[in-house]
C-alpha positions as CSV (number, residue, x, y, z in Angstrom):
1,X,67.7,7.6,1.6
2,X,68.9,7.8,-1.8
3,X,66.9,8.4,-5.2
4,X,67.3,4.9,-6.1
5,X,65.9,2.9,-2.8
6,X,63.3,5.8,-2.7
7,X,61.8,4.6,-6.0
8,X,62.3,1.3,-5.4
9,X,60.2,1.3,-2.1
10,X,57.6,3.3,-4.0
11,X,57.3,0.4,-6.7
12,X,56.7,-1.7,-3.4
13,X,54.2,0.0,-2.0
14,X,52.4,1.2,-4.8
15,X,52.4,-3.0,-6.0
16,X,51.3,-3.7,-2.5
17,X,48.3,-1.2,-3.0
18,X,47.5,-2.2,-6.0
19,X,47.4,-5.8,-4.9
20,X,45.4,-4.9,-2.2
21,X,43.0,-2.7,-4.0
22,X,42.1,-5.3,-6.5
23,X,41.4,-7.9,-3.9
24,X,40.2,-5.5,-1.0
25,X,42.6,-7.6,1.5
26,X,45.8,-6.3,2.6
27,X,48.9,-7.9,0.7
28,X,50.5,-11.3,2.7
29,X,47.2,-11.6,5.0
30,X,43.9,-13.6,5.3
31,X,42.3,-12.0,8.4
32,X,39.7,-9.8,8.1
33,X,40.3,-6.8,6.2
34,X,39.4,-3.7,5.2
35,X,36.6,-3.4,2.3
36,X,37.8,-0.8,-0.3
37,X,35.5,-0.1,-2.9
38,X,37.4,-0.7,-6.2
39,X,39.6,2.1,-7.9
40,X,38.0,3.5,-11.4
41,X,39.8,3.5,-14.5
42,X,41.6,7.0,-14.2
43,X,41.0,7.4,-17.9
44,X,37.3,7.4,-17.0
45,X,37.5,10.4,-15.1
46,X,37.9,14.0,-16.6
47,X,40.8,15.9,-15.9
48,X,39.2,18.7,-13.3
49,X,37.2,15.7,-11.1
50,X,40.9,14.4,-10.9
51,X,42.0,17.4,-9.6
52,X,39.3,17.3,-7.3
53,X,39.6,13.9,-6.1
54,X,43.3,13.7,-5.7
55,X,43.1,16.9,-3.7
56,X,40.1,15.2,-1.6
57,X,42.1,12.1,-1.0
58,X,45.2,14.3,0.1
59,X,43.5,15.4,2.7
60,X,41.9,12.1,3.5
61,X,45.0,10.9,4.2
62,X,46.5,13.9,6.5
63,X,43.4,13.5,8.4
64,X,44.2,9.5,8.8
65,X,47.9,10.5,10.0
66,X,46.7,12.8,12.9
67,X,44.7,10.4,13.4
68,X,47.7,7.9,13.7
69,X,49.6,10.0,15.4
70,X,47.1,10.2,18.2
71,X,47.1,7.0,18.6
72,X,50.9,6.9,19.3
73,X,50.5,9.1,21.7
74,X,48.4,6.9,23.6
75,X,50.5,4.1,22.9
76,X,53.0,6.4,24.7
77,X,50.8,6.7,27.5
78,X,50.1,3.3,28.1
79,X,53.9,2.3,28.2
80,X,53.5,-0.5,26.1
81,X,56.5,-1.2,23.6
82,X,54.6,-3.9,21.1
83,X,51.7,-1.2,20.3
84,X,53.9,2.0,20.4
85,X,56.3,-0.1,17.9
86,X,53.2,-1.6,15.8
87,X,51.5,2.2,15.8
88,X,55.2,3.8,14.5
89,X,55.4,1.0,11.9
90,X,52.3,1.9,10.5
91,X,53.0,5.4,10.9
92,X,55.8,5.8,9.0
93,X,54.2,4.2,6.0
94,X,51.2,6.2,5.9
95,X,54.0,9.1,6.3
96,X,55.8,7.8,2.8
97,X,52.8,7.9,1.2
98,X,51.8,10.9,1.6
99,X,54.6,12.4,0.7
100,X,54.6,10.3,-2.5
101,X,50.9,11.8,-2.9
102,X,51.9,15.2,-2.4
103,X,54.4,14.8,-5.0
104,X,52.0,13.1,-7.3
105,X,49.5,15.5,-6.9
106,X,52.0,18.5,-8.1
107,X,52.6,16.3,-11.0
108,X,49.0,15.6,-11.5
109,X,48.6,19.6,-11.8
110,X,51.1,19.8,-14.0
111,X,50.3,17.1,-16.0
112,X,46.4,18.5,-16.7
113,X,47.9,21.7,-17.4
114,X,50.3,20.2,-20.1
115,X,47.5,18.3,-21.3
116,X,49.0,15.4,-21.0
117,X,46.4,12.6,-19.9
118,X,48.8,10.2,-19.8
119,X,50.7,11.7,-17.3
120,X,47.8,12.8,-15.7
121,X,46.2,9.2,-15.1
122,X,49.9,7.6,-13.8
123,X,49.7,10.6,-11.2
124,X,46.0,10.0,-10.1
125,X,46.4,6.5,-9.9
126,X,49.4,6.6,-8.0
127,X,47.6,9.3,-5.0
128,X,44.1,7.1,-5.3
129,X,46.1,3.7,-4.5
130,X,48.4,6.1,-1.9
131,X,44.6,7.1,-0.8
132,X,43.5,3.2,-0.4
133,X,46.9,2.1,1.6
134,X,46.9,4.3,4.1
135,X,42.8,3.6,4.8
136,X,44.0,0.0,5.4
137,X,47.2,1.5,7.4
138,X,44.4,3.2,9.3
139,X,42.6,0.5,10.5
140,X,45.8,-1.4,11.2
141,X,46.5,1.1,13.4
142,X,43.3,1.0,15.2
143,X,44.4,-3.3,15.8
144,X,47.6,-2.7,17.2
145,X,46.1,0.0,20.4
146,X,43.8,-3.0,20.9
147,X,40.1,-1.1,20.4
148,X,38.8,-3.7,18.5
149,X,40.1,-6.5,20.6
150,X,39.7,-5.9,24.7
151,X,40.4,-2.3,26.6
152,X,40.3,-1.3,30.2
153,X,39.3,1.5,31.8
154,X,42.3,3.4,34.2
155,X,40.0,3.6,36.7
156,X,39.2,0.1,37.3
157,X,39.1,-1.4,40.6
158,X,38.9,-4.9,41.9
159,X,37.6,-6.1,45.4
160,X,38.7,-9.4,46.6
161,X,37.0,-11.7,48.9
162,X,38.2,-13.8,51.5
163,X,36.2,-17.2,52.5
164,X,36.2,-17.1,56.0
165,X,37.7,-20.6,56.5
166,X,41.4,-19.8,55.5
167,X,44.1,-20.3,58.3
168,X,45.1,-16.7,59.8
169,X,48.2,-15.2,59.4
170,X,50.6,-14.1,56.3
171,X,52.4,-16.7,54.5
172,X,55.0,-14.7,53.9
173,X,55.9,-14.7,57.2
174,X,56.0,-18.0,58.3
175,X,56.4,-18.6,62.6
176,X,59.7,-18.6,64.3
177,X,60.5,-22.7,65.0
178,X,60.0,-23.7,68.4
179,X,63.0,-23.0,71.1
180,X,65.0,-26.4,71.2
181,X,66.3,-27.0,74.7
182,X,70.1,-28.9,74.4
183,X,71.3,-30.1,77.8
184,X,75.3,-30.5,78.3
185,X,76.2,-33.9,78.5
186,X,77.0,-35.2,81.9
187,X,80.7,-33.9,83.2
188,X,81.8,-37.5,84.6
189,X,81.2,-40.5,83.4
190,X,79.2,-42.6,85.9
191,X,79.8,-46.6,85.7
């Protein structure tokens, strides 16, 4: 992926987590969503508890993606192609940004050690929106493998019963027609 289209699809996801985080619904939806409590102002909160909460939210976000990742691996299982596809999707985003919070968090360090609070508060925003996204990504996840809607068990069993007045026999094999007896036509003509 080149430097460009890498920005660019971390303007995109950082504008859908923002959108998302300021309206605590997920960006393009009207279901149900997620409640995220609402970011604070990064310039409200002193460089060290930055430090602290971006390294908090890192690993937030690494537990989600285990998390994630066990869940395509029962979407494995199962054999089902929608929920392994929906569970990958979702995967790979939570993936992208964590890698764009790992990054930001090496510039958040290096940012608080420059004294540069500027800096600083672009880089803990960017991890604390990163940390809100892949929450939501999270419990999209959980959607797709179907836990909130309907699940059965492997070891279900059904027993079927037959009312008694039902015609015998299988339909499937329907009975042979009846022999059909030809007789020759008469060898001479009578008049």
């Amino acid at each position: 992926m080149s430097w460009m289209r890498f920005m660019g699809l971390l303007a995109v996801l950082l504008a859908a987590g923002l959108a998302s985080a300021q309206d605590g619904k997920p960006a393009g939806k009207t279901g149900p969503a997620v409640v995220l409590p609402p970011l604070e102002k990064a310039s409200e909160v002193k460089d060290p508890d930055k430090l602290t909460r971006s390294a908090k939210s890192l690993g937030t976000m690494r537990e989600a993606l285990r998390g994630v990742l066990e869940k395509l691996e029962e979407a494995r299982r199962t054999k089902d192609v929608v929920k392994l596809n929906c569970v990958n999707e979702k995967l790979t985003q939570i993936k992208g940004l964590l890698r764009i919070s790992e990054t930001a968090d090496v510039a958040l360090q290096e940012a608080v050690t420059r004294q540069d609070g500027t800096a600083a508060e672009h880089e803990y925003t960017k991890v604390m929106i990163a940390n809100q996204k892949v929450a939501q990504l999270r419990s999209e996840t959980e959607e797709c493998i179907g836990q909130l809607a309907f699940r059965t068990d492997e070891n279900l069993s059904v027993d079927v019963e037959e009312p008694r007045d039902l015609p015998g026999g299988d339909p499937t094999k329907p009975p042979s027609p009846p022999d059909v007896i030809v007789r020759p036509p008469p060898a001479s003509p009578t008049l």
